[in-house]
C-alpha positions, 0 to 999 in steps of 0.5 A: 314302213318299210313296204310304204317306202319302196312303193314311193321309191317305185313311183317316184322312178316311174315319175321320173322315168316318164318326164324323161321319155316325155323330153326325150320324145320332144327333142327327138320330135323336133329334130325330125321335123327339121329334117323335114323342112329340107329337100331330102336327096341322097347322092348315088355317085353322080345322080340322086335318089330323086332323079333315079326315082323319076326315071323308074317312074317314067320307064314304068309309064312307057312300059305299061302301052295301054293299047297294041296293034293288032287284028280282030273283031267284035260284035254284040248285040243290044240285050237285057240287063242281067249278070252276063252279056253275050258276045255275038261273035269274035275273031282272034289272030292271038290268045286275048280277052274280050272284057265288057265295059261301061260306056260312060258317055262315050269313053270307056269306063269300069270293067265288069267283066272279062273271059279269055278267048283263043286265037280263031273265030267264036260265037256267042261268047257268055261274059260273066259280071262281076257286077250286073248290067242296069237297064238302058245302058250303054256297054262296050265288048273290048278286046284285050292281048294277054301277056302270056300268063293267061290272067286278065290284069287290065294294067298289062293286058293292052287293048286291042287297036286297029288304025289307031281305033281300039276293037270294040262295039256298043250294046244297050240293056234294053230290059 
């Protein structure tokens, strides 16, 4: 009897040990919600989190300069559809990149591929893909800066621009 006895007693605590948690997990569930319903702002000295938030946010969105003057050419010719696009020909004043985009009725769209070329001339540059070109097409050859690590990141590594024109030329996949 004695063992029926404990195991009712272990039961009976477990029972009561999940009501309780069950009301506890309700009345905390509850205060969290109201703190919700309020515009949460916690005051630094003289300015909020918030403001401090928006600042962060807008220097970061002036930092990242999506195009930078520069210098330099580019040329590449219309070729088949495949998983590299070769660049002509291109002129560097600084180390940058040469990225191969889609066109996507005339605005830049996905990149599918990058190399990094150093300041000078070069010719036929090979751009492998990540994904391959498709038939009759239209893709652009972009120059990139690099920001000195010599790693293609489109979101630090700015396009290329020259009065006001970013440096690129259109190819079509004729194959």
């Amino acid at each position: 009897m004695k063992g029926n006895n404990l195991s009712g007693v272990v039961i009976l605590s477990l029972v009561i040990g999940l009501i309780v948690g069950f009301a506890l997990g309700v009345l905390w569930q509850n205060s969290a919600q109201q703190t919700d319903d309020s515009k949460d702002t916690v005051q630094l000295g003289d300015v909020s989190i918030d403001e401090t938030v928006e600042a962060v946010v807008e220097e970061q969105k002036q930092t990242f300069k999506t195009t930078v003057s520069g210098s330099g050419s580019i040329a590449v010719d219309d070729q088949g559809a495949g998983s590299s696009v070769v660049v002509a020909r291109i002129e560097m004043n600084q180390i940058g990149w040469v990225a191969i985009r889609e066109d996507v009725n005339g605005q830049l769209g996905n990149i599918l591929g990058a190399v990094l070329v150093t300041e000078g001339v070069h010719e036929n540059i090979q751009v492998p893909l990540l994904r391959d070109t498709q038939k009759e097409k239209t893709y652009r050859a972009v120059l990139f800066g690099d920001n000195g690590d010599k790693l293609f990141n489109h979101t630090v590594d700015s396009m290329l621009e020259m009065n006001g024109t970013v440096i690129s030329d259109s190819m079509v996949t004729n194959k």
